[in-house]
N, C-alpha and C positions, 0 to 999 in steps of 0.2 A: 654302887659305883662301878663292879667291875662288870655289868649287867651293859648299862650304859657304852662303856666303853665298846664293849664288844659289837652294840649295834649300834650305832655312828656309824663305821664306814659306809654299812649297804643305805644307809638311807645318802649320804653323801654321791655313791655311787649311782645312786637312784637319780638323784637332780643332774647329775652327768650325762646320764645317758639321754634324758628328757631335755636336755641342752641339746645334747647332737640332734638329735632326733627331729627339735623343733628347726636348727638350720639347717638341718637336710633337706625337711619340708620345702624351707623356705628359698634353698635353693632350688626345686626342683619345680617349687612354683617358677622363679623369675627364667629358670629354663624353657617351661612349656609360653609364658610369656615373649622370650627371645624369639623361639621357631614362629609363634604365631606371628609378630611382627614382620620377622621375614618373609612368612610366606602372603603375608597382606602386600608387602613393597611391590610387588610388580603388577599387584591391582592397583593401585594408587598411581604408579608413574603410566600408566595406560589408563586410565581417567581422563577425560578430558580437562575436568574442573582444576585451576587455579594454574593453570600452562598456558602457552601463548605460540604461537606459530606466526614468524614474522612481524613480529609487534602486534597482531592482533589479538582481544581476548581469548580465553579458551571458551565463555560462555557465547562471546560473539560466533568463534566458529561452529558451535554446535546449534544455533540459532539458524545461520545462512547458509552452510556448507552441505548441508545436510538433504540428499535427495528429495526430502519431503515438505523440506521449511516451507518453502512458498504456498503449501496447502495448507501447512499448520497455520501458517501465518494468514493468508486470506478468511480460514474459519474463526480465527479469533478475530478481524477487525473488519465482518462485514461491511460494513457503509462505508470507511475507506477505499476498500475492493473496488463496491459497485460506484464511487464517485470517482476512480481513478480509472473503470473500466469508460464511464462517460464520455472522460476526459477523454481517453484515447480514438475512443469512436466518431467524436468531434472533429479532433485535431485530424484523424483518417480522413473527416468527409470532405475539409477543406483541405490537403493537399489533393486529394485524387481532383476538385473541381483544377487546381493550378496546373496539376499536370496532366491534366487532358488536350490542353493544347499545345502544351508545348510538348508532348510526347506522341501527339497525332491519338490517344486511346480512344478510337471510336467505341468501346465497349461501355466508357465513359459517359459519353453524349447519351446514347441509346440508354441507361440507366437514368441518367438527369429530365432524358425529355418524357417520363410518363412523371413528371412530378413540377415543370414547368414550360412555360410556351418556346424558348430559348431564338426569340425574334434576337439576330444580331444585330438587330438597328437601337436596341433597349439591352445590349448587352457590354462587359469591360473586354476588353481584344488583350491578348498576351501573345508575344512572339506574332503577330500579325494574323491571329487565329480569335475566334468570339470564343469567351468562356463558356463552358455547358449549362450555365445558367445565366438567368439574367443578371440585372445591374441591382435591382432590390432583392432578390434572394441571396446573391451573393454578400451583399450588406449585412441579411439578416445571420444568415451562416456564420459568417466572420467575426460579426460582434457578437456572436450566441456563444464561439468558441472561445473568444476574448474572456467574456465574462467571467467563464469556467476557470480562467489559467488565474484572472486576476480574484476570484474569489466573491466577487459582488454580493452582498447579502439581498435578499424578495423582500422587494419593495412595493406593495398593490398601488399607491397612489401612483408610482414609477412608469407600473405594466399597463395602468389605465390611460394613463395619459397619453403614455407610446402608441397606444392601439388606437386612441382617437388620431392621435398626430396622422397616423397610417393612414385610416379611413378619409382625411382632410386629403391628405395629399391625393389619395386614389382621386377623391371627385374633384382634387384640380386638375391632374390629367387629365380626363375624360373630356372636362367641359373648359379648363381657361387652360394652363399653361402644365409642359410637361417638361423637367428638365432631370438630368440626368441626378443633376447636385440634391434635387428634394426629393426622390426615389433612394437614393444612398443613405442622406439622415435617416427618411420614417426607417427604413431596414436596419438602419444599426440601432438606434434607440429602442426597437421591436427586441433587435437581437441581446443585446444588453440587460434590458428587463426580465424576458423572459427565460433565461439559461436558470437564474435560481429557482425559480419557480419548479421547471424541468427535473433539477436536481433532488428538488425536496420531495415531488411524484414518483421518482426512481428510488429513494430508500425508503419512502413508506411500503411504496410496494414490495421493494425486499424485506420489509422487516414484517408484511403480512405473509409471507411466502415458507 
């Protein structure tokens, strides 16, 4: 008994100091926890992810704001690109035909006449000027562009039929009757038809390329 007595306390002592010890630990863990947190904070508020600048996303602006977006963005959505790039070159070819006469661009006409006869007797007059094409190319142009804005899906029975319309009309001018109004249809119904056909030729070829 008096054996006992005498060593109790060190083992009591023992569990004492193996207390401290353990929250000492344990505070010096949530210490090196605290500093790491702070010193992450001012990584996090310089993040761009889950912030907004002017009501717009943070992901939005790291998407568009970004020097580079627009080439990240065209490499990821080829065939948009190249049918948006269409689009523009379309819409380009028929304003520059409208304002060639009304802006006097002879540099215009000279580009249009290796590609059509541009007789003003068979052509539309703007500002009291003949366009630099005729009355049926400019038809075709216009409904080729149309097509493209309004989306038309290729249609073969559509292109065929257009193209006989076309050939019908050519040998009415020639030999019965020539009127401006059945030179306009065969070209728009030519240009209509054929824009999707155009467009599906343009991303095969990008997607062999």
């Amino acid at each position: 008994m008096r054996t006992a007595a005498v060593n109790s306390p060190p083992r009591r002592g023992g569990r004492e100091a193996r207390a401290r010890q353990g929250e000492a630990s344990r505070e010096a863990a949530r210490a090196r926890q605290g500093e790491g947190s702070r010193e992450a904070a001012p990584e996090r508020s310089a993040s761009p992810i889950g912030r907004s600048l002017n009501g717009r996303p943070a992901e939005t602006l790291r998407r568009t704001d970004h020097p580079g977006a627009p080439a990240l963005w065209l490499s990821r959505h080829p065939s948009s690109a190249r049918r948006g790039i269409l689009l523009a070159g379309a819409t380009l070819w028929c304003v520059s035909i409208l304002a060639a006469p009304a802006l006097d661009l002879s540099p215009v006409y000279r580009f249009f006449a290796a590609i059509c006869h541009q007789d003003p007797a068979r052509s539309w007059y703007l500002f009291g000027e003949p366009l630099p094409v005729c009355i049926r190319c400019a038809s075709i142009y216009f409904a080729f562009t149309a097509s493209l804005w309004l989306g038309i899906r290729a249609n073969v029975r559509w292109l065929r039929l257009s193209l006989v319309l076309m050939l019908l009309e050519f040998a009415m001018a020639r030999f019965l009757i020539d009127t401006a109004v059945l030179r306009s249809l065969s070209g728009i119904f030519v240009g209509l038809a054929a824009a999707p056909f155009v467009k599906q030729g343009v991303e095969e070829i990008g997607d062999r390329l």
